[in-house]
C-alpha positions in Angstrom: -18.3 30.3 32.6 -14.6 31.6 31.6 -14.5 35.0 30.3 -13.2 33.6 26.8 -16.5 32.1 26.5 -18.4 35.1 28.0 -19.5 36.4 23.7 -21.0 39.7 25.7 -17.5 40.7 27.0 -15.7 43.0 25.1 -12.0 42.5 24.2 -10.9 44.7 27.0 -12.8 43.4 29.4 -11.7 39.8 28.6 -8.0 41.8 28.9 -8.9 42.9 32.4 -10.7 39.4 33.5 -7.6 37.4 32.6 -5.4 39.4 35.1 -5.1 36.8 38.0 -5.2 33.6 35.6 -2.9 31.1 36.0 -0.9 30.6 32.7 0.4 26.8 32.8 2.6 25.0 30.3 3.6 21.3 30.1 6.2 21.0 28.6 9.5 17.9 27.9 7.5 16.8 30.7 8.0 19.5 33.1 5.3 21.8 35.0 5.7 26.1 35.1 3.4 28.1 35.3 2.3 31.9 36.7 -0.3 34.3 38.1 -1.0 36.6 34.4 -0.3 40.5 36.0 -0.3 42.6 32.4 -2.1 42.3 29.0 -3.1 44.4 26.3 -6.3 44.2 24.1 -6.0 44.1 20.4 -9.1 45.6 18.6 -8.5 43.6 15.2 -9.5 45.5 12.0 -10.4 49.1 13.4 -7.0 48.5 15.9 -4.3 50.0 13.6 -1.5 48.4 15.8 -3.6 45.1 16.0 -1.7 42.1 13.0 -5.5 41.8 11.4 -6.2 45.8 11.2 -8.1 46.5 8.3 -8.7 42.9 7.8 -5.2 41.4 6.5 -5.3 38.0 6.3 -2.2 35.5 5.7 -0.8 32.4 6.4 1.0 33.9 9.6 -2.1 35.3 11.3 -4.9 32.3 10.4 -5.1 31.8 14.6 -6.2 34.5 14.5 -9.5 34.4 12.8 -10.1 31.2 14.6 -12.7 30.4 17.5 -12.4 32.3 20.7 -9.5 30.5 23.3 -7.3 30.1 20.3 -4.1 30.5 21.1 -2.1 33.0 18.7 1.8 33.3 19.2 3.8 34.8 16.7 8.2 35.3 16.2 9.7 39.0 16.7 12.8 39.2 16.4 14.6 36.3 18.7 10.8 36.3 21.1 7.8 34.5 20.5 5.0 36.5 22.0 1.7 35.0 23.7 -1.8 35.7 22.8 -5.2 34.7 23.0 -8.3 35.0 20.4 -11.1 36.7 22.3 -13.7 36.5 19.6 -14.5 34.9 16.0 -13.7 34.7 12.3 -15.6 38.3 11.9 -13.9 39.9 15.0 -10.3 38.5 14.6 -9.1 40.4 18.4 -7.1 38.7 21.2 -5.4 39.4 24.1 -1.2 39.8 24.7 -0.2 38.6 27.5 2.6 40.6 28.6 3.2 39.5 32.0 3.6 36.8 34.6 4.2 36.2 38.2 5.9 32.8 38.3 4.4 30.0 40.3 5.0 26.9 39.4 8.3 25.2 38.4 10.2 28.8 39.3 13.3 26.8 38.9 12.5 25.4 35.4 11.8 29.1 34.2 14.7 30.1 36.0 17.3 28.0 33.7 15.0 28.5 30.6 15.7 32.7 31.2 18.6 32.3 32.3 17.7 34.8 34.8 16.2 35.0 38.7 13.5 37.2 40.1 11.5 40.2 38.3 13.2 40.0 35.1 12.6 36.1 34.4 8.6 37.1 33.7 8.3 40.6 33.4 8.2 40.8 29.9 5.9 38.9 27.0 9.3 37.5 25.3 10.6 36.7 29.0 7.3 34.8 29.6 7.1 33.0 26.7 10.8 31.7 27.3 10.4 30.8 31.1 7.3 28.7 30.2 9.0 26.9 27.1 6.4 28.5 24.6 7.2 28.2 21.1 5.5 28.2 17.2 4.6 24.8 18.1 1.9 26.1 20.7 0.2 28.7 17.9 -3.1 27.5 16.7 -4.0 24.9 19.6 -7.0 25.9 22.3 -5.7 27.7 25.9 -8.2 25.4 27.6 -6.3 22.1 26.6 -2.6 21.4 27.1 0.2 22.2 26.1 -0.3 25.5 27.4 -3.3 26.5 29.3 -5.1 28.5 31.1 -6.5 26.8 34.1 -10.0 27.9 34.7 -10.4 26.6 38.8 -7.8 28.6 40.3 -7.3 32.6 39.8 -6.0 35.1 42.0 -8.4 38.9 42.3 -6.5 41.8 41.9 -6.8 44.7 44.6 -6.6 47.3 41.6 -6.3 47.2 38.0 -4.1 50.0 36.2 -5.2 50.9 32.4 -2.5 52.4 30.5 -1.3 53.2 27.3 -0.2 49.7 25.4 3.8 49.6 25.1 5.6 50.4 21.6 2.9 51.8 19.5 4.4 54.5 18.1 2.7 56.6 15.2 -0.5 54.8 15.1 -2.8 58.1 15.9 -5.1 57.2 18.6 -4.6 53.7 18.9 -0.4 54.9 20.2 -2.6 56.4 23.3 -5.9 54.1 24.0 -6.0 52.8 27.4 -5.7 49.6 26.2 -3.2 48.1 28.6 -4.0 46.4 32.0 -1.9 45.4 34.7 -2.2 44.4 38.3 -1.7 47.6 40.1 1.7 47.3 42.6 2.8 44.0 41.3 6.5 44.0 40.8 6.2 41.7 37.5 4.2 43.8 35.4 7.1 45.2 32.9 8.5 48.8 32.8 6.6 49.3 36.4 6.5 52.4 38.0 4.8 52.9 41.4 5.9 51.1 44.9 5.5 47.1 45.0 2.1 46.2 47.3 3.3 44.3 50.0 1.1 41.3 48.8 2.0 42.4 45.0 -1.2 43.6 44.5 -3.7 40.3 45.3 -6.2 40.1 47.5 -6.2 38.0 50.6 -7.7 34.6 50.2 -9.9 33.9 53.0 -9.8 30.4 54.5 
């Protein structure tokens, strides 16, 4: 069973499982994809950072009262940012993927940023950009392309960081919840502090 299917994880915890997915787009015909190494949980109507707080519905944010795996990306500014529903109609919440490790198609992402290395993923508009997400891709399932999560292959984490999310200001408590997760000593996660692990924070596979 996938964690977005799990109904007796919380929001966080689905945050924390999906570090080590691989994100994968197909896209004009072209393959990218990479390892997710940050997210942040949104805590929908309680979460007064979270689109749905309070229960606001509109147009815009319909995903996201939609089934569990739906994906939600929404336009700010010149990015479009990646999410995914974690739980129903009732409990609109999801999960912002913030960060990726690129893995497949590095090139492709590479010309889509513009840029090489750490800053072609380490960011949820860089992402987005590298893997050629776009409105289009709002609304449709994460188990299904376009873009996908692919449920057989995942990478474990050696430690998980849980931090403050990123630009919540003056939202009370919800500026300081722990609410952020990241894969502790990988150089993608965004605004990273700390020394890069030598094996960017995975676990050794075992053959």
């Amino acid at each position: 069973m996938n964690c977005l299917n799990d109904k007796s994880l919380t929001t966080e915890e689905i945050a924390e499982s999906l570090l080590g997915s691989l994100l994968v787009s197909y896209k004009d015909g072209q393959l990218t994809s990479g390892w997710i190494v940050e997210t942040e949980a949104y805590l929908g109507k309680v979460d007064e950072a979270c689109h749905t707080f309070a229960g606001k519905q509109t147009p815009r944010l319909m995903s996201m009262y939609q089934d569990a795996g739906t994906i939600y990306v929404y336009r700010m500014h010149t990015h479009h940012l990646f999410n995914v529903v974690t739980r129903s109609s009732s409990e609109p919440q999801a999960v912002l993927i913030r960060a990726i490790e690129p893995h497949d198609g590095e090139d492709i992402q590479n010309i889509r940023r513009g840029k090489k290395g750490i800053e072609m993923t380490n960011g949820p508009g860089k992402l987005a950009k590298a893997l050629g997400i776009t409105m289009d891709d709002n609304g449709t399932g994460v188990y299904e392309p376009a873009v996908m999560i692919d449920p057989k292959r995942k990478k474990k984490p050696v430690m998980v960081e849980k931090t403050a999310r990123i630009g919540i200001p003056n939202k009370g408590k919800w500026t300081d919840e722990l609410l952020r997760f990241s894969v502790k000593g990988n150089p993608y996660v965004s605004r990273k502090k700390g020394k890069t692990e030598i094996d960017y924070g995975w676990e050794a596979v075992l053959n």
